[in-house]
N, C-alpha and C positions, 0 to 999 in steps of 0.2 A: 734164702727165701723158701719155705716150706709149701707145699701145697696139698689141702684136704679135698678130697671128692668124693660126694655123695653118692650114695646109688641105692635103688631097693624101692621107691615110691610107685604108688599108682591107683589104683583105685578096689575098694573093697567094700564088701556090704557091711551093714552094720553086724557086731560082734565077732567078723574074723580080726585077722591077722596079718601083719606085714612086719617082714626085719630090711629095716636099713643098716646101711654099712656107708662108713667113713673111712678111706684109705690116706692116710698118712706119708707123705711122699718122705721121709725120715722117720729114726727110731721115736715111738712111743714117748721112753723115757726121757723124751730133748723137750716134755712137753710137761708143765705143772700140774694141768688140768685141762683133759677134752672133756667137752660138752655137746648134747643135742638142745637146740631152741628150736622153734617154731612162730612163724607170723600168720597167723589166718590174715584173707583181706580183709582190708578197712580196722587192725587191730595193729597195737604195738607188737614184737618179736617178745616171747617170754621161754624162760628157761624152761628145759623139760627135766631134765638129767643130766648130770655131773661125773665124773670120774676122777677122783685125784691122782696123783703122781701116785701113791703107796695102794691106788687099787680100789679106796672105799670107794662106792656110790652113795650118791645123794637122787632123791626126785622128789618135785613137786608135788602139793599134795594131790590135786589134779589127775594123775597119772599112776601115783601108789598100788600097786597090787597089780595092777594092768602092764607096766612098759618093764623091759629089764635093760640097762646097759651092760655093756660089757666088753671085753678087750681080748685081741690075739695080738701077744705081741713080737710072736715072728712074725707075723705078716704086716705088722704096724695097721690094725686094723681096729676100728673098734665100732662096736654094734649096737644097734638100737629094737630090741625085741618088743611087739608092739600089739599087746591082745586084748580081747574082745574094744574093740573101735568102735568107739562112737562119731556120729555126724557131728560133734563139737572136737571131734581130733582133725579134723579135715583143714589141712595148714601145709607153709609151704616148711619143712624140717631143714635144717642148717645144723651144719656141723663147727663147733668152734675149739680153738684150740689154744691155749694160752701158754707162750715159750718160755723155756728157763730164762734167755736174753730179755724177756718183759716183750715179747711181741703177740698181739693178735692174731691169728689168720682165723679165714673164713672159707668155709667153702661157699659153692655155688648154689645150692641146696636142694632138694629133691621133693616133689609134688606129692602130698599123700590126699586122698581123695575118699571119704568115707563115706556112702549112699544110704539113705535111711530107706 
């Protein structure tokens, strides 16, 4: 049973910056694909960014030019770099992880709070 935990959220004014971090309680490579989503309230969870097994990212268009993901993979960590923020980024950020075994986990997720 793997477990991911968020960390990094909280509240910023419009145009800074926040990095999250997903810590991985096993190696990276036990996992296909981490990703960051997001649910603002009252909204479905939507994908932000993607990380495959061999490294590439993917994002949203949404997000393009703005977020960077990224991976340490001694520390089986992997990061959600997150700049100029707008009051439409303001959601709760989830980290997910898809196993080589075909299993889901999820973290808990972490508040991000952007102020206009």
């Amino acid at each position: 049973q793997a477990h991911l935990v968020e960390s990094g959220g909280g509240l910023v004014h419009t145009g800074g910056s926040l990095k999250l971090s997903c810590q991985v309680s096993e190696s990276i490579f036990k996992f296909n694909q981490v990703d960051w989503y997001r649910q603002a309230s009252g909204k479905q969870r939507e994908l932000v960014a993607s990380l495959a097994g061999g490294g590439m990212p993917t994002y949203a268009d949404f997000v393009k030019g703005r977020f960077i993901i990224s991976r340490d993979v001694v520390n089986n960590t992997v990061y959600l770099q997150m700049n100029s923020l707008e009051p439409e980024d303001t959601a709760v950020y989830y980290c997910h992880g898809f196993h080589v075994l075909m299993t889901h986990y999820w973290g808990q997720g972490t508040q991000v709070i952007v102020s206009s």
